[in-house]
LUMDRENKOL-428255 format. One line per field, with one value per residue: residue number from 1; residue in one letter; x, y, z of N, C-alpha, C in turn. Coordinates in nm, 3 decimals. Layout:
<atoms>
roro = (NUM, ...)
tipa = (A, ...)
npx = (X, ...)
npy = (Y, ...)
npz = (Z, ...)
capx = (X, ...)
capy = (Y, ...)
capz = (Z, ...)
cpx = (X, ...)
cpy = (Y, ...)
cpz = (Z, ...)
</atoms>
This chain:
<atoms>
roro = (1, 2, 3, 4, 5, 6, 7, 8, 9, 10, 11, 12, 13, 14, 15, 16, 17, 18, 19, 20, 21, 22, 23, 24, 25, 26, 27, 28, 29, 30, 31, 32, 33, 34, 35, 36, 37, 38, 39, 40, 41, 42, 43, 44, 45, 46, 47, 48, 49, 50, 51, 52, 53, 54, 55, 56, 57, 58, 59, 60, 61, 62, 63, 64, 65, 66, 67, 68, 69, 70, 71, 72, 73, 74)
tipa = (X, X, X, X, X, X, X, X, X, X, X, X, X, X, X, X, X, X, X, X, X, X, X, X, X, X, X, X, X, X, X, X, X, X, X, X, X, X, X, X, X, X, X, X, X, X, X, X, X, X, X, X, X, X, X, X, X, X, X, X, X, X, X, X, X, X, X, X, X, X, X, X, X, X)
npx = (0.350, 0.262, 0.130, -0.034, -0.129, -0.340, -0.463, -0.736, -0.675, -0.766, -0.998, -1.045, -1.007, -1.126, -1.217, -0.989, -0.782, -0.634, -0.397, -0.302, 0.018, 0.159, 0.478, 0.693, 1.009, 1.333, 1.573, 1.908, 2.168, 2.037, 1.845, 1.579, 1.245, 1.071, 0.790, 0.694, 0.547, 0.436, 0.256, 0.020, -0.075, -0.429, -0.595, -0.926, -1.164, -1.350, -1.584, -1.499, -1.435, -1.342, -1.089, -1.141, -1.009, -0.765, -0.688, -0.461, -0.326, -0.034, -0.055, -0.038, 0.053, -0.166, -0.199, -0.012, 0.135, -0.003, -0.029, -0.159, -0.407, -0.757, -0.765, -0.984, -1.169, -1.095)
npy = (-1.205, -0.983, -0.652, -0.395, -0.053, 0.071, 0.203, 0.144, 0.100, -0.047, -0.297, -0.418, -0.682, -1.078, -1.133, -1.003, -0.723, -0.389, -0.264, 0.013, 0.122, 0.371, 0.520, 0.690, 0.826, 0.905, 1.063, 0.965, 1.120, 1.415, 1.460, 1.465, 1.414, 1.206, 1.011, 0.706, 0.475, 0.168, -0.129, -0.377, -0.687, -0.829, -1.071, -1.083, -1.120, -0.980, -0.803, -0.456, -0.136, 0.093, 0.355, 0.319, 0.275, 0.034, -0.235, -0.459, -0.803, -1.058, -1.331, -1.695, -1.781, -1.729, -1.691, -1.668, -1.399, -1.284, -1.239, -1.167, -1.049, -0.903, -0.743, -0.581, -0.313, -0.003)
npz = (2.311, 2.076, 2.063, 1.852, 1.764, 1.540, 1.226, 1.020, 0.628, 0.413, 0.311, 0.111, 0.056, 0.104, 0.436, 0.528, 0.603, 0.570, 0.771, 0.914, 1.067, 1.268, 1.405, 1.591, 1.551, 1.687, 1.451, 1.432, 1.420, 1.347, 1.543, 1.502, 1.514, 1.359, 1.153, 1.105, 0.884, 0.869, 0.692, 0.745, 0.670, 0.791, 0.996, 0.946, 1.208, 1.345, 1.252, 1.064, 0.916, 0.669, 0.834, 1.071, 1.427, 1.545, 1.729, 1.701, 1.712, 1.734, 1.586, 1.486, 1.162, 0.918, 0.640, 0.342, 0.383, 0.613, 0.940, 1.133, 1.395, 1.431, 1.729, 1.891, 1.860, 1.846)
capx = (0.262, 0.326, 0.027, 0.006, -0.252, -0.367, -0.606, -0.795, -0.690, -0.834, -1.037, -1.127, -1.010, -1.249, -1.166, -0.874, -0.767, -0.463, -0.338, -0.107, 0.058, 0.236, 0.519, 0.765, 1.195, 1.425, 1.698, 2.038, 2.265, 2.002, 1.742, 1.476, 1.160, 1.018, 0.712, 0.721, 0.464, 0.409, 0.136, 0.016, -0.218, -0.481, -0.705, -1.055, -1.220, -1.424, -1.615, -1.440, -1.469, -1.172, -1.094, -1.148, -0.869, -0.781, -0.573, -0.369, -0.161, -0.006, -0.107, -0.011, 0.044, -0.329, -0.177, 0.131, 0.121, -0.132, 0.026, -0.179, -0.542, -0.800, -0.815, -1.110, -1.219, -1.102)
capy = (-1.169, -0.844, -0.566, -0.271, -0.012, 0.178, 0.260, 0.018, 0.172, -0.073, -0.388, -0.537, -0.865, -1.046, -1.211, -0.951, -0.573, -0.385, -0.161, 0.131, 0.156, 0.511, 0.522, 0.868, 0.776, 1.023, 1.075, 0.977, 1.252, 1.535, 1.464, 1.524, 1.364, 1.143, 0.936, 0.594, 0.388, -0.033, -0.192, -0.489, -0.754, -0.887, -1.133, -0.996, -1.186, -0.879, -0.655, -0.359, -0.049, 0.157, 0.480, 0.258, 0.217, -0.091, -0.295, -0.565, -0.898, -1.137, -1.476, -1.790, -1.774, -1.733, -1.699, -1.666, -1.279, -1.252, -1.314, -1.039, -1.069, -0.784, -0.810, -0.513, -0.162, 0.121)
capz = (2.203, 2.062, 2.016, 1.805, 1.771, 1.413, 1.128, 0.898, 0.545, 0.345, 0.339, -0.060, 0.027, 0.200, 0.592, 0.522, 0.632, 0.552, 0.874, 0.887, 1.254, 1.282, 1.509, 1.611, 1.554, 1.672, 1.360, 1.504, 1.386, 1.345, 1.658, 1.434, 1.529, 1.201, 1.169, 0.997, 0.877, 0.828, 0.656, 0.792, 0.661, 0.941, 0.973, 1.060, 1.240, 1.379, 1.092, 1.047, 0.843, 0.673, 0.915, 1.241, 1.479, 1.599, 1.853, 1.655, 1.763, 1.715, 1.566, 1.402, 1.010, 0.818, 0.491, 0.331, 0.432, 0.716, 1.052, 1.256, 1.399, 1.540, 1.851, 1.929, 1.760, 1.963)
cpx = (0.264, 0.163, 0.050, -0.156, -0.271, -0.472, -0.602, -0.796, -0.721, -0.893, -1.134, -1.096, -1.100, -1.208, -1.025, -0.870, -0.664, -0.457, -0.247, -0.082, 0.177, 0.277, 0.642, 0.947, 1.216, 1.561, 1.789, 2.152, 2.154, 1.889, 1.636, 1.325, 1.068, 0.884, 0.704, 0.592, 0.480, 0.291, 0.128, -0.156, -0.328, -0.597, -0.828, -1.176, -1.360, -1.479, -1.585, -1.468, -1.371, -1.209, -1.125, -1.000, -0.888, -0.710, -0.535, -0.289, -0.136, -0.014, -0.031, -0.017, -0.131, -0.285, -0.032, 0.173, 0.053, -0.041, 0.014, -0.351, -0.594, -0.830, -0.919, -1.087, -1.177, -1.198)
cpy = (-1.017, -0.785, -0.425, -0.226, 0.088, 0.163, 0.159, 0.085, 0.083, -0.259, -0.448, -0.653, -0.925, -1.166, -1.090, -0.761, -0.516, -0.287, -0.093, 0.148, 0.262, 0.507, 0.599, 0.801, 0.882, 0.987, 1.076, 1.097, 1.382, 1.542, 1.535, 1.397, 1.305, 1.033, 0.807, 0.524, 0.254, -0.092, -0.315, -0.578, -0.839, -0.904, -1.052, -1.092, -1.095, -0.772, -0.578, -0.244, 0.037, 0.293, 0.414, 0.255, 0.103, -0.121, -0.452, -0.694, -0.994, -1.268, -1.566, -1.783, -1.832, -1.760, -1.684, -1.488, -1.265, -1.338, -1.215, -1.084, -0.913, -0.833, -0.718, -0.338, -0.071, 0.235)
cpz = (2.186, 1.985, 1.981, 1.781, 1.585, 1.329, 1.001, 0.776, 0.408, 0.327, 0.232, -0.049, 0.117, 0.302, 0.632, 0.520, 0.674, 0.685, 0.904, 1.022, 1.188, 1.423, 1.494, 1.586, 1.590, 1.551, 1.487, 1.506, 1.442, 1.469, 1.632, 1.457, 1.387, 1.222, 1.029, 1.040, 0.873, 0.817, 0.684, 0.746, 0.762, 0.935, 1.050, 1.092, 1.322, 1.282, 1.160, 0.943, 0.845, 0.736, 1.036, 1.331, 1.566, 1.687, 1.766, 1.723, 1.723, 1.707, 1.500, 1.261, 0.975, 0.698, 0.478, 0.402, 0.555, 0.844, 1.210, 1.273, 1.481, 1.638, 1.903, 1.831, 1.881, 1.939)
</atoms>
């Protein structure tokens, strides 16, 4: 089961909260340190509030999109 950690940036749908996880690449050629984002839709089964950080994982399909749950508020 795979867990990721990041920030609740928005939450108008409702059981539902989008999450940006920010994570560092080194560029192959230039060994340039880059930061990439991934939005992730996730069930909330825990109220939440956007600007929280969370702890994310991995669940069973909710929706056709939704295939992440909170697992606690950091």
């Amino acid at each position: 089961m795979k867990k990721l950690k990041g920030i609740v940036i928005s939450k108008k749908a409702e059981k539902t909260a989008v999450v940006e996880v920010k994570r560092t690449v080194v560029h192959k050629v230039y060994k340039k340190r880059l930061t990439t984002s991934k939005k992730y839709l996730v069930h909330e089964n825990k109220p939440v509030d956007v600007g929280q950080s969370v702890e994310i994982s991995e669940t069973r399909p909710v929706s056709k999109r939704k295939r992440w749950q909170i697992l606690k508020v950091i």
